[in-house]
Residue, then its C-alpha position, 0 to 999 in steps of 0.5 A: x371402183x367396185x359397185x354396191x347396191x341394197x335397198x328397201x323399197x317400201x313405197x305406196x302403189x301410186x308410185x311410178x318408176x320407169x327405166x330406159x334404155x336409151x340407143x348407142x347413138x344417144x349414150x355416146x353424144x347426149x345426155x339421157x335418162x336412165x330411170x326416173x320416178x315418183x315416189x310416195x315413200x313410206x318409213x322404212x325406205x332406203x337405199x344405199x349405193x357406190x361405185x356407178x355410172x349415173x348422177x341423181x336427182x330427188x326433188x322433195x314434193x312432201x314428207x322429208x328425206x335424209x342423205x348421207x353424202x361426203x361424209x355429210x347428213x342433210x335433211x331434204x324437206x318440201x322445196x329442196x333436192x339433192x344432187x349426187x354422182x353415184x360413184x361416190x357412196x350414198x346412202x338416202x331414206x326416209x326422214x323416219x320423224x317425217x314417216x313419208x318422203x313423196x319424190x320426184x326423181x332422175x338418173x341420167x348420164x352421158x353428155x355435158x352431165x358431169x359439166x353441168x354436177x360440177x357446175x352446181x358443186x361450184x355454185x354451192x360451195x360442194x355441197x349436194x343440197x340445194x333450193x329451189x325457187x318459187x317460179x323454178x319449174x323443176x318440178x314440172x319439168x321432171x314430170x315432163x321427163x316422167x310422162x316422155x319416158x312413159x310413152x311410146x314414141x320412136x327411139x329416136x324422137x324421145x332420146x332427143x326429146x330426153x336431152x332437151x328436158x334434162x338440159x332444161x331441168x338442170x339449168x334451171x338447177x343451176x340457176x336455183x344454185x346461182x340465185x341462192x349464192x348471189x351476193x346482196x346488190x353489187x356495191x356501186x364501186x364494184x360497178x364503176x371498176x367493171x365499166x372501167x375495165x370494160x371501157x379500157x380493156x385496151x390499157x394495161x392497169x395493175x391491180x395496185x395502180x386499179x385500188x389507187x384509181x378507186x381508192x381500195x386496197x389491191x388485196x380487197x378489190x381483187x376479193x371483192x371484185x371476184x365474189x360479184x363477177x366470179x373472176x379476178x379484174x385480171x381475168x375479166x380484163x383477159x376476157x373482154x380482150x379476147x372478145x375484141x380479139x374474135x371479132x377483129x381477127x373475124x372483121x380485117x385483115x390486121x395479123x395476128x400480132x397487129x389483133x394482139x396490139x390492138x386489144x392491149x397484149x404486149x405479148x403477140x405469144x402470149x395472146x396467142x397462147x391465151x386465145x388458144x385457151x380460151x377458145x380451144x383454136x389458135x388465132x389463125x384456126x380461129x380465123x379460117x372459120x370466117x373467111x367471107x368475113x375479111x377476106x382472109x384466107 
């Protein structure tokens, strides 16, 4: 995608903006940082911008903003920020009915960045504005990045220093999200049939022989069992089995189809298809990570 930029800068002089450059070494195992600021924007500021290596954060301080994004207008009062991959066309300005859009701001990259950006999208149905809670601590937490990349420490030491903060701030983003999409209190009948399946991981149960047990409709417990847990009864049900499964394979000797039995696989391939999924090993890779533990090697 070819790459595009114009803007206005029109801020006061007790903003602040710093770039960096962060080591090779960095850019190619880490997040880090490429700019970041605060600023005290008056009317008239703008920019406009496609086709870039770079996500972006604005945290409103004071004053509003407006994004353009997807196809999309937002307002960006006191308490919100955006969230954007600057790949995609953006276009962000003061809000001109506010006059004044004090910023606090990052462009980083590299790393689990795009893990963490898809993350968020999941959390708020794809859209790129967000809330932020009372007790967040982002704000703080991008000023930390601010002041780190003001300073003058060795390459090194800030570059990790830059990956520790970025984490820290994008969960705390994250969680933001989490506790803005969080369903009321799960229903009580949501709770029994997760500590069924928990307790019964080992039993093989149909979602209609599930709904029988608890007196729901297949399609409604599936539904409803997914927007409190954010997954199926299926897939937590192969969750809690490949927990098992780890810590059998990690604790005896059982073989790899006697561990699929145990945990309730009919299928010993399957298991070890699913585990491999899961875990990015097979049964046996995954097993040879712990040879002190059972003694097998």
């Amino acid at each position: 995608m070819a790459q595009s930029l114009e803007y206005r800068l029109n801020i006061t002089e007790e903003s602040r903006w710093v770039i960096h450059t962060a080591s090779l070494r960095a850019r190619n195992c880490l997040m880090f940082v490429q700019e970041a600021g605060e600023f005290f924007a008056r009317s008239g500021y703008y920019t406009s911008r496609e086709g870039f290596d770079s996500f972006l954060l604005k945290l409103t301080v004071s004053g509003c903003g407006l994004l353009s994004y997807g196809g999309r207008q937002y307002r960006v009062p006191p308490g919100r920020f955006f969230w954007i991959d600057c790949q995609n066309r953006q276009d962000y300005r003061t809000d001109p009915d506010a006059g004044s859009w004090r910023v606090l701001w990052v462009h980083f990259y590299g790393g689990a960045a795009r893990f963490y950006y898809e993350s968020f999208l999941h959390q708020t149905g794809g859209d790129p504005v967000g809330s932020l809670g009372q007790d967040s601590g982002a704000y703080d937490t991008l000023r930390r990045i601010l002041e780190l990349h003001s300073g003058d420490q060795p390459q090194a030491e800030k570059d990790l220093h830059s990956a520790l903060l970025l984490t820290q701030l994008l969960t705390q983003l994250l969680q933001c999200a989490a506790n803005a999409a969080q369903p009321a209190q799960t229903p009580a009948i949501m709770e029994k049939i997760r500590a069924y399946l928990t307790q019964t991981y080992q039993k093989n149960c149909t979602l209609s022989q599930l709904g029988a047990r608890f007196g729901l409709s297949p399609c409604y417990l599936q539904r409803q069992f997914k927007q409190y847990y954010g997954q199926s009864p299926s897939e937590y049900l192969a969750f809690q089995r490949i927990v098992h499964a780890k810590e059998l394979l990690r604790t005896t000797q059982r073989s790899v189809s006697e561990v699929a039995y145990a945990v309730g696989f009919e299928n010993p391939g399957y298991f070890s298809r699913l585990f491999k999924r899961s875990e990015a090993l097979t049964p046996q890779e995954y097993r040879r990570l712990w040879p002190n533990s059972s003694g097998v090697h």
